[in-house]
C-alpha positions, 0 to 999 in steps of 0.5 A, a space after each residue: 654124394 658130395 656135399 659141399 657148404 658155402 659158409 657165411 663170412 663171419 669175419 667182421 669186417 665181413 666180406 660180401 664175395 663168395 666162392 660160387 654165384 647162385 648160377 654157377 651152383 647150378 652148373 657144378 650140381 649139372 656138370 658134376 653128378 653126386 655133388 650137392 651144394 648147400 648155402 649158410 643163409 647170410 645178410 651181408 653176401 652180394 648176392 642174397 639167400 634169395 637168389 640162390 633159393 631161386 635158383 634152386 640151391 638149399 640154404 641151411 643154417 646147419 652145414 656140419 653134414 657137408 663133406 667141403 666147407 667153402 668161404 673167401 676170407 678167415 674163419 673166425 677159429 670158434 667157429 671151424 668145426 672140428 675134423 671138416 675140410 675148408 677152403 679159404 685164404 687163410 693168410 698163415 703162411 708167411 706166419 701172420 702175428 694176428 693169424 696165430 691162433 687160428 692156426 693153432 686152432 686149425 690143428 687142435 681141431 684137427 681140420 684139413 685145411 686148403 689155401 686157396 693161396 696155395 693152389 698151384 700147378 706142378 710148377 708152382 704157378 697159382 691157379 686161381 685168385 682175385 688179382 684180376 680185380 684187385 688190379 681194376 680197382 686199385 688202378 680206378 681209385 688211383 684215377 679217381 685221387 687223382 681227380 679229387 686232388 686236383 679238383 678235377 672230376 668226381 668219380 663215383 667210389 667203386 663198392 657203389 657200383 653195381 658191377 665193371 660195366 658201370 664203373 667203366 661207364 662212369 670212369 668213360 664220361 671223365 676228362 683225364 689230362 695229359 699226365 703219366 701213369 706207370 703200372 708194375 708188374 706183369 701178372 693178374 694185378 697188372 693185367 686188371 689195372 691195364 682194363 682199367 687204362 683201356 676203359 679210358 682209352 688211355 695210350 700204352 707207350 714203352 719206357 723209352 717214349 715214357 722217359 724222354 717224350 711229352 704227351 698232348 694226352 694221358 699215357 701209360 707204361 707198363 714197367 717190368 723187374 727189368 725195367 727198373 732194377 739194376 745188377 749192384 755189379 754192373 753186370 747186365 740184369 737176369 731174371 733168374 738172378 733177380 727171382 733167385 738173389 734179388 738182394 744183389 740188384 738196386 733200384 733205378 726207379 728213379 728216373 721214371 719217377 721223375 716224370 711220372 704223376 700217377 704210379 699204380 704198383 701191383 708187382 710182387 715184392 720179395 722182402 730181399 729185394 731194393 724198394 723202388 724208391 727211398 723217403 728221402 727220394 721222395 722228398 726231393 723237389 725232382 720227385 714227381 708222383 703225387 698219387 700212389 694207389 698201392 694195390 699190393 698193400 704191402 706195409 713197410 714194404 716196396 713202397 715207403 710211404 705205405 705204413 698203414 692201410 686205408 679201407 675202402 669206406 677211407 680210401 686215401 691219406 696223405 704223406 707228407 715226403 718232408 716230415 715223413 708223417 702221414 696228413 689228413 687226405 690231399 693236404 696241400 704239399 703231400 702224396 697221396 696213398 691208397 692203400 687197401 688190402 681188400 680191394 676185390 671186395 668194392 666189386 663183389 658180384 663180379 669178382 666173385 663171378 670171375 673168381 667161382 670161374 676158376 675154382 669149376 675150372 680147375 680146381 672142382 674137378 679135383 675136389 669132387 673126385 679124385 685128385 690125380 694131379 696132386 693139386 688139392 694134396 699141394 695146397 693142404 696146409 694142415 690135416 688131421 692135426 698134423 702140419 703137411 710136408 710142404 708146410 713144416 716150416 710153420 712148426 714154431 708159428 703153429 705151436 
């Protein structure tokens, strides 16, 4: 028999998306004979220790029986329970300043931990995420400053919502003017922002038409490394080169940015690698965004004005491109920025939903059984007291 705990999230602010919904309990007890889950009783999950009674799945307070413990977010390191194997993001990899004694604690008790970050396949793509969700939000709060700045329609905040299907209803009644919006990247983040646009039946044109054509409707481009980085050379741009030395290429951002309203950024960013813009770009009158609705939320990063992260109860603030300061929300003159680190959480039920999807998928079958493929062995970060190969470069963090 293996059991496997779902924890309460005790990390404050806590956050309400859980690994498996009550209905999906069920289908990995029915699909994966001799597994047993069991619920730490919570107030705070999106869905309530009653829905999970009611579907037949046992809540206890006391889950140190359990063979897998199972959370979304960090667990607060007095409470890990030593010599335990854990499933959660435990953003320790890139060596979090403010993660530092969790790690320590992860390996003083000597628990086996397994980053949902680092569940990859034999290629090194990740297998699951929350990226989906991050995208759909991040791109319907820029859609939504958009609105408030201009005074033109109010749009419900998305953690109001009961689910996607009445945030879309809502964003359908609106009435988007002919501006331009660009979306970067190409993966999760991307793709979920795109659901977005098309639940406002908003037009996809290419970099071309988005460059030189005017629109009697709202559209949107979808812009890829290549798409705005050039070779500092002048040699034509390869994509092994930009993923490989990516300190060698320049931005040319620029030119979309100065016919652009709303920009929604959800491409990966490597530190090496030129920002989109500069401040002092953004400060030339030829500067044409007025909203930035960063989902990748990386501070000092891609993008210059995003030095603080906003929260989904205080989505937006201003900054203002001449002073290089940052205002109260949509003052007259500024940019305004979202900037939240936790965006899947504004749609819990259904972020969850998609995210348990995948975990039964493609990552159950190796944690209840044996892990032929290696996948469960790549994302161990720590066990037993020890640092995994993959990941002594976390030695001095560690210690």
């Amino acid at each position: 028999m293996k059991t496997i705990g779902i924890i309460r999230e005790e990390k404050f602010p806590h956050d309400k998306r859980v690994p498996f919904t009550p209905a999906q309990c069920v289908q990995i007890q029915k699909e994966f004979p001799g597994t047993k889950i069991l619920v730490q009783p919570s107030p705070w999950r999106c869905y309530t220790d009653e829905e999970y009674t009611h579907a037949g799945i046992e809540l206890t307070e006391d889950i140190s029986s359990c063979d897998v413990l199972m959370g979304v977010k960090e667990v607060p390191y007095d409470k890990l329970i030593p010599g335990k194997k854990y499933l959660f993001f435990s953003h320790t990899i890139k060596k979090q300043p403010h993660n530092k004694p969790l790690m320590k604690a992860l390996i003083g008790k000597k628990v086996s931990m397994v980053d949902y970050e680092c569940l990859v396949d034999t290629e090194g793509n990740r297998v699951i995420g929350f990226g989906r969700y991050a995208g759909i939000v991040g791109a319907y709060n820029g859609i939504m400053g958009y609105g408030i700045m201009y005074n033109l329609f109010n749009l419900k905040p998305a953690q109001l919502s009961h689910d996607k299907k009445e945030l879309f209803e809502g964003l359908s009644k609106i009435g988007i003017p002919n501006i331009k919006i660009i979306i970067t990247g190409s993966g999760r983040v991307a793709n979920g922002a795109e659901e977005t646009m098309g639940a406002m039946n908003i037009r996809k044109v290419t970099p071309y038409e988005f460059l030189n054509y005017s629109f009697r409707e709202p559209v949107y481009v979808q812009l890829h490394s290549h798409d705005y980085n050039e070779a500092i050379d002048g040699k034509p741009f390869s994509k092994y080169d930009f993923y490989n030395e990516p300190q060698k290429f320049k931005s040319a951002f620029l030119k979309y940015a100065s016919v652009c309203d709303v920009l929604i950024h959800c491409a990966f960013w490597d530190p090496r690698a030129p920002k989109l813009f500069t401040k002092k770009q953004m400060s030339d009158p030829g500067f044409h965004i007025s909203v930035i609705a960063d989902v990748t939320c990386d501070m000092d990063g891609s993008i210059p004005s995003t030095t603080k992260p906003t929260t989904i109860e205080d989505k937006f603030y201003a900054y203002n491109p001449i002073t290089e300061s940052i205002e109260p929300a949509f003052t007259q003159g500024t940019i305004t920025v979202m900037a939240i680190d936790n965006l899947p959480c504004e749609l819990p039920r259904d972020a969850s939903e998609g995210f348990g999807k995948h975990l039964i998928e493609r990552v159950v079958p190796s944690l209840t059984g044996e892990d032929t493929n290696g996948l469960i062995e790549r994302a161990t970060i720590c066990s037993e007291g020890k640092l995994m190969p993959r990941f002594e470069y976390l030695k001095d963090y560690a210690e």
